[in-house]
One Martini backbone bead per residue (centre of mass of N, CA, C, O) as a GRO file, in nm:
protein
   75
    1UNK     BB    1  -5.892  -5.304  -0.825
    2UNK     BB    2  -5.617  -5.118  -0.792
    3UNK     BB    3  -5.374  -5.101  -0.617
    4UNK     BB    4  -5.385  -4.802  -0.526
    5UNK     BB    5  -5.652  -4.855  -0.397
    6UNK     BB    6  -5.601  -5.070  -0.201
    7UNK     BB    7  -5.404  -4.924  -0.041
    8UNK     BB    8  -5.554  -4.690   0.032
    9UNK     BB    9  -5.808  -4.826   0.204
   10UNK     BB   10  -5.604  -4.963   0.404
   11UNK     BB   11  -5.521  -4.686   0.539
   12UNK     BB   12  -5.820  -4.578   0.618
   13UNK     BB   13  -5.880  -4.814   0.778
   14UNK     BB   14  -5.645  -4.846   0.991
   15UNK     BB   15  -5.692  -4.524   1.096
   16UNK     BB   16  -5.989  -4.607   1.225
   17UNK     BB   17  -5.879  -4.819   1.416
   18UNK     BB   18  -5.725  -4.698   1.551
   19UNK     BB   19  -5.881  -4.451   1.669
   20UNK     BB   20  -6.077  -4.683   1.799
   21UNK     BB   21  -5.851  -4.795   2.013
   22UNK     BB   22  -5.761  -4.521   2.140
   23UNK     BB   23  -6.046  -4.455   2.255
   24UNK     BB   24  -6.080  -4.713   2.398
   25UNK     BB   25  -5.813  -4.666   2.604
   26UNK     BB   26  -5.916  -4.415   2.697
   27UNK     BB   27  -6.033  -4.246   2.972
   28UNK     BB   28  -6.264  -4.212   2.898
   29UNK     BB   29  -6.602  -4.263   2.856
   30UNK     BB   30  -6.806  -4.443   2.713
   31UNK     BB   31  -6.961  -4.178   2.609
   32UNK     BB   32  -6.734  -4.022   2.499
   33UNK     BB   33  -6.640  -4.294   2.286
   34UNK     BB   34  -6.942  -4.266   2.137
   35UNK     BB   35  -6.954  -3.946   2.045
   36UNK     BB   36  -6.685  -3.984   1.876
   37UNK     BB   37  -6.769  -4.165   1.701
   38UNK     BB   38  -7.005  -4.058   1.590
   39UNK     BB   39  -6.879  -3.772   1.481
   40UNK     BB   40  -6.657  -3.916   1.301
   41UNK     BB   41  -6.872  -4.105   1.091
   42UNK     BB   42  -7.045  -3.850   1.037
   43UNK     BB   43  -6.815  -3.704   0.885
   44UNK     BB   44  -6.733  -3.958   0.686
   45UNK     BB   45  -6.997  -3.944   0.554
   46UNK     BB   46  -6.999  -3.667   0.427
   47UNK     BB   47  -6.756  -3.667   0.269
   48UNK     BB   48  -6.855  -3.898   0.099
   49UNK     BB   49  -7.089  -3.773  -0.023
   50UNK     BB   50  -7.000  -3.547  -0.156
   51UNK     BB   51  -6.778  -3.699  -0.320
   52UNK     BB   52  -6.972  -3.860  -0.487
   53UNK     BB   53  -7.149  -3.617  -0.596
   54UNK     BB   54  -6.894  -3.485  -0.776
   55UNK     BB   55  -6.903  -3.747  -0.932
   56UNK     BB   56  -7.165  -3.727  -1.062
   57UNK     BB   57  -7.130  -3.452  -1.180
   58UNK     BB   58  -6.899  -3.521  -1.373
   59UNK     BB   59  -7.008  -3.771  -1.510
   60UNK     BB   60  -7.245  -3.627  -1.660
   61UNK     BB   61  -7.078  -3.397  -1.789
   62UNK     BB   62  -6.936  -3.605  -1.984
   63UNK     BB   63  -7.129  -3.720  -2.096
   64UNK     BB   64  -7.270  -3.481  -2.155
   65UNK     BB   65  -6.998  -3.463  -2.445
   66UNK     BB   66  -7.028  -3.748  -2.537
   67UNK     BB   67  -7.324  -3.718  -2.681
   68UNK     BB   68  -7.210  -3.425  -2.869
   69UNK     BB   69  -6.986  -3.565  -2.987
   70UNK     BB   70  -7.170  -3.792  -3.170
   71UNK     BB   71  -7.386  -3.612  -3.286
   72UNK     BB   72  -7.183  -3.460  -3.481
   73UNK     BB   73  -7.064  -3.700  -3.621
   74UNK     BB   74  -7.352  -3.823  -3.732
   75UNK     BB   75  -7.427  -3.505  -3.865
   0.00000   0.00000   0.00000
């Protein structure tokens, strides 16, 4: 990994984590401190999926462009 891809998951890692902390600490009951973690956890996999998906969309799309542009050349 790149030291800023290493730094980016730090920060994200970290604000998860308070989150947890704050959520663990707050008034609310376990029941709810459950519900929002669940919550939390389930929209965070939808965006990593999501955002995953666009990037295998962009993977396809650039190799057939170098597959065609190979192509091209051996022509």
């Amino acid at each position: 990994m790149k030291k800023e891809t290493k730094i980016i998951v730090g920060v994200l890692a970290g604000a998860a984590l308070g989150a947890t902390i704050a959520l663990a600490l707050s008034s609310d009951s376990t029941s709810d401190i459950k519900g929002k973690l669940s919550d939390f956890f389930a929209d965070l996999l939808d965006v990593s999926k999501d955002k995953l998906a666009g990037l295998a969309d962009k993977a396809t799309t650039v190799a057939d462009k170098v597959k065609d542009k190979l192509a091209d050349i051996n022509a």
